[in-house]
LUMKOL-374033 format. One record per residue (C-alpha): residue number from 1; y, x, z; residue in three letters. Coordinates in Angstrom, 1 decimal, padded with zeros to 4 digits. Layout:
! LUMKOL-374033
 num      y      x      z residu
 NUM      Y      X      Z    ALA
...
***
This chain:
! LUMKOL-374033
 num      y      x      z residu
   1  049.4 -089.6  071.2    UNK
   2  048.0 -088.4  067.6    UNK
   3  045.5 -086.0  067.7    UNK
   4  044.8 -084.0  064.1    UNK
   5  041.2 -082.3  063.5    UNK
   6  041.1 -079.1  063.2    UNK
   7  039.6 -077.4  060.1    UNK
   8  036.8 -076.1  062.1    UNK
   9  035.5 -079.6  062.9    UNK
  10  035.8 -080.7  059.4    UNK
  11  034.1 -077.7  058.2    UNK
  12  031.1 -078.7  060.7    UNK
  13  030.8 -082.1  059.6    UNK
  14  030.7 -081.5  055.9    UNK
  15  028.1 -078.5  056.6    UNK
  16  026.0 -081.0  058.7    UNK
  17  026.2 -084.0  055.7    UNK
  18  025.6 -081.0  052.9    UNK
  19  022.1 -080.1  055.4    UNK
  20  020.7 -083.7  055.8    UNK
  21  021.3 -084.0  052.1    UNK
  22  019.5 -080.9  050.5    UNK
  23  016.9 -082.1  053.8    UNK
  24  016.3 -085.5  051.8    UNK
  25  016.1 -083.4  048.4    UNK
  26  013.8 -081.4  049.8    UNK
  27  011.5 -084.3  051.3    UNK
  28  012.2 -086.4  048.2    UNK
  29  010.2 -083.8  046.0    UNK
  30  007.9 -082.9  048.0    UNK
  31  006.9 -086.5  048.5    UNK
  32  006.7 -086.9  044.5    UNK
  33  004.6 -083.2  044.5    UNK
  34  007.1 -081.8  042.0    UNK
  35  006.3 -084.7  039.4    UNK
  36  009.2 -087.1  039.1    UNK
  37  008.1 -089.7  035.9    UNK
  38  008.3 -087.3  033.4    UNK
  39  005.3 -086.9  031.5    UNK
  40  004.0 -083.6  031.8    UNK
  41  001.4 -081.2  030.4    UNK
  42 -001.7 -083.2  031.1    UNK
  43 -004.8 -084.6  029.5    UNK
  44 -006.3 -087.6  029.9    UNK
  45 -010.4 -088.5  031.1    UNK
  46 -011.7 -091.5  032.5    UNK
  47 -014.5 -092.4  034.8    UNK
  48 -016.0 -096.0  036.4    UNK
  49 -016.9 -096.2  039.5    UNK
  50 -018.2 -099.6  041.3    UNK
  51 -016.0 -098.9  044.4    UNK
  52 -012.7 -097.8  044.5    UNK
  53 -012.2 -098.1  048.6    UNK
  54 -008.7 -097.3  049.2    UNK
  55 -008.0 -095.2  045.9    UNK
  56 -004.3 -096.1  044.6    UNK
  57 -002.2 -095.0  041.4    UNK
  58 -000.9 -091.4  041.9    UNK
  59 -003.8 -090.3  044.0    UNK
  60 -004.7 -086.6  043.3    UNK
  61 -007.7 -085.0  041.6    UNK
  62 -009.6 -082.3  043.2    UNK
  63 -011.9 -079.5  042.7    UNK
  64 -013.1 -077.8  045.7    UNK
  65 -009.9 -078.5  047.7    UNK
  66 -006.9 -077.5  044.6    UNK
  67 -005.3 -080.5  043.9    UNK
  68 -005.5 -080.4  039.8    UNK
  69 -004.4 -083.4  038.4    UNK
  70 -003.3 -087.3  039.3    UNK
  71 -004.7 -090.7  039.2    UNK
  72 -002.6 -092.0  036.4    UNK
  73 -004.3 -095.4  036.6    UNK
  74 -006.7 -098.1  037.5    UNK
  75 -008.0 -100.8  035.3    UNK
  76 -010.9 -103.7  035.4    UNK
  77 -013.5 -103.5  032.7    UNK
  78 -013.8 -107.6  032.1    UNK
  79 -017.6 -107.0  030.7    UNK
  80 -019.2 -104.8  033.0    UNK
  81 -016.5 -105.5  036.3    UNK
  82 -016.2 -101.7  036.5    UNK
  83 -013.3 -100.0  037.6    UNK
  84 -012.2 -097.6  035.0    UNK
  85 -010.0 -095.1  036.2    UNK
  86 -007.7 -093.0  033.9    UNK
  87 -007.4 -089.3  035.4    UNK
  88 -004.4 -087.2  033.9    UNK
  89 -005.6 -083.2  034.3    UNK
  90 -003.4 -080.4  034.5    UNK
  91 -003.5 -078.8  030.7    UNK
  92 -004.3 -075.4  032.6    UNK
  93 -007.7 -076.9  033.7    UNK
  94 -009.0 -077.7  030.0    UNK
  95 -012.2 -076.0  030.7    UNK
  96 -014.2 -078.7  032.5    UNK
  97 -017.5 -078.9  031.9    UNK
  98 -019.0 -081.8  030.2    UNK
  99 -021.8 -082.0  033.1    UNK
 100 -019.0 -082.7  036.0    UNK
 101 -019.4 -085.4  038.4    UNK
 102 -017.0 -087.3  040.2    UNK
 103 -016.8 -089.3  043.8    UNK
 104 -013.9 -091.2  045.7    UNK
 105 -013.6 -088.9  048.7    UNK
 106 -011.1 -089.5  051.8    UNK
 107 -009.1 -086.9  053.5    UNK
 108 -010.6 -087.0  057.2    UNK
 109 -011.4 -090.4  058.9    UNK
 110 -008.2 -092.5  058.0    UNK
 111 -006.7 -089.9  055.3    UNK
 112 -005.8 -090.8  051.8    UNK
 113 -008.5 -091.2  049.0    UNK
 114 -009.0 -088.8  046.2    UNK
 115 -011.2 -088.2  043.6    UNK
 116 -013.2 -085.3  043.8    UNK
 117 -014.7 -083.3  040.9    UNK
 118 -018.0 -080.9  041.4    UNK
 119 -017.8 -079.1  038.2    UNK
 120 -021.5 -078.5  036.4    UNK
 121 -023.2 -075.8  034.4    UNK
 122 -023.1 -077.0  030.9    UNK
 123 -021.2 -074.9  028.2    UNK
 124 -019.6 -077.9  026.6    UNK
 125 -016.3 -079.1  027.9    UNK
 126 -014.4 -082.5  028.2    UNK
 127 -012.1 -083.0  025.6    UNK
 128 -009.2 -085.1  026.2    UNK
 129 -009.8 -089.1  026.5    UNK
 130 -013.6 -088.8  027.2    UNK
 131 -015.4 -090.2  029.9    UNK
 132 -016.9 -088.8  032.8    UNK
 133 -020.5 -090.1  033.2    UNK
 134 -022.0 -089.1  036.1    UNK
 135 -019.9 -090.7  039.1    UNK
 136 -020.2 -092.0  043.0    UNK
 137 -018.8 -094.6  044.8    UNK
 138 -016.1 -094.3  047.5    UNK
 139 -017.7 -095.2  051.0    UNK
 140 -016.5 -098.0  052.9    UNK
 141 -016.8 -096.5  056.5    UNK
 142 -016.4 -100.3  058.3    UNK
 143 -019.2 -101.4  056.3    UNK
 144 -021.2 -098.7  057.6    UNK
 145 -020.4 -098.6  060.9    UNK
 146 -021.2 -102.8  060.9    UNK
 147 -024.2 -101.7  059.3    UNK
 148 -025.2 -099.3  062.4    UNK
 149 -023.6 -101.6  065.0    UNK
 150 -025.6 -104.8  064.1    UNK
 151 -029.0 -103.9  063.1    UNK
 152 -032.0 -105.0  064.1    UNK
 153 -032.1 -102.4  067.0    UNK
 154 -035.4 -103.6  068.8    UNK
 155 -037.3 -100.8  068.7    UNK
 156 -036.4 -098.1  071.1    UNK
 157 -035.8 -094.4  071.0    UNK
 158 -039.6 -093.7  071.6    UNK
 159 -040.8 -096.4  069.4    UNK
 160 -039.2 -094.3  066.3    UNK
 161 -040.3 -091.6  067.2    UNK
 162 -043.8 -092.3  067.4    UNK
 163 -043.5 -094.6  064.1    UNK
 164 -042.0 -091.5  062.3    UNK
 165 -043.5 -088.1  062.6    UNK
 166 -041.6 -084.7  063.3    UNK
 167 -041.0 -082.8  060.2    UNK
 168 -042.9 -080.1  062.3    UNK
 169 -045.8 -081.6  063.6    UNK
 170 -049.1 -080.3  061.6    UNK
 171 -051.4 -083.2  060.3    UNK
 172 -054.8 -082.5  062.3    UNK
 173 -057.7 -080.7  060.5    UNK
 174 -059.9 -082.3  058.4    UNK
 175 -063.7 -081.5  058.7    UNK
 176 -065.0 -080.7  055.2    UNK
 177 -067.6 -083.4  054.0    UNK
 178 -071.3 -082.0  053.5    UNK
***
C-alpha cells in the first residue's frame, strides 16, 4: 500500500527547512558582527605592545565597554621584536585624542582579548595611520598565579605584618632636640 503526503506535511517540512535556514543566517552574521570582508568606513592606527596574550585578528576595539572598531592585524617589528598591531576605527569615532592609551584586556577569566582604549585630555586628535604611544601589555594570568603559587613563602602572615607597617599606624613622637 502507497501512501501520498498530504500538502499539510509538505507545507511543515518546507516551513521547518526555511526556519533553520534564516536561523543559520541569523547566527552567520551575528558571528561576523555585521562585517562580512568588505572594507568598510574605517581608519587605520597602530600601537606595539610587548605582549599580545591571546589577542587574535578580528578582535574588537573598545572604549569604555562600546565595541568601536577591529583588530585588522598583527605583525612582528624584526628590529625592536615588538608586536605592532594595526587597529581599523569606526570613521564615526575620528575624534580620538592624541593622549589615548591602549592595553590588551580579557573579557572575564577565560573570555576573549580586546584592546582597550582610555581616551585622554589633549585637544589634538589621531589622524589616520598614526601610532598610539602610550600602551600596556596584556596579562598572562598563569604566569601570575605560578608567580603567587611558588614564591618564596617562608615568612608567615605575622611576620609581614610586622615587617610592613599599617597605612594607619602613626610613627611615634619625636622629642624635639635642645
Amino acid at each position: 500500500m502507497i501512501t501520498s503526503r498530504g500538502p499539510r506535511l509538505e507545507f511543515a517540512v518546507g516551513a521547518f527547512l526555511l526556519l533553520a535556514l534564516a536561523s543559520m543566517l541569523v547566527l552567520a552574521v551575528a558571528s561576523t558582527n555585521g562585517r562580512f570582508g568588505f572594507a568598510g568606513d574605517t581608519y587605520e592606527l597602530t600601537a606595539r605592545f610587548t605582549n599580545l596574550g591571546q589577542l587574535r585578528p578580528n578582535a574588537p576595539v573598545k572604549v569604555g565597554g562600546v565595541t568601536i572598531g577591529h583588530v585588522a592585524g598583527i605583525d612582528l617589528d624584526p628590529v625592536k621584536f615588538d608586536t605592532i598591531v594595526t587597529l581599523a576605527i569606526d570613521s564615526r569615532f575620528n575624534e580620538i585624542p592624541i593622549d589615548t592609551s591602549a592595553q590588551i584586556l580579557t573579557g572575564g577569566l577565560l573570555g576573549e582579548s580586546y584592546v582597550g582604549l582610555l581616551p585622554g585630555g589633549d585637544m589634538e586628535v589621531f589622524q589616520p595611520g598614526e601610532e598610539l604611544v602610550y600602551t600596556q601589555p596584556a596579562v598572562d594570568l598563569m604566569q601570575m598565579v605560578g608567580k603567587y603559587m611558588f614564591s618564596g613563602g617562608g615568612e608567615d602572615g605575622a611576620g609581614a605584618r610586622a615587617a610592613a607597617p599599617d597605612a594607619n599606624d602613626t610613627p611615634p613622637p619625636t622629642e624635639p632636640t635642645p
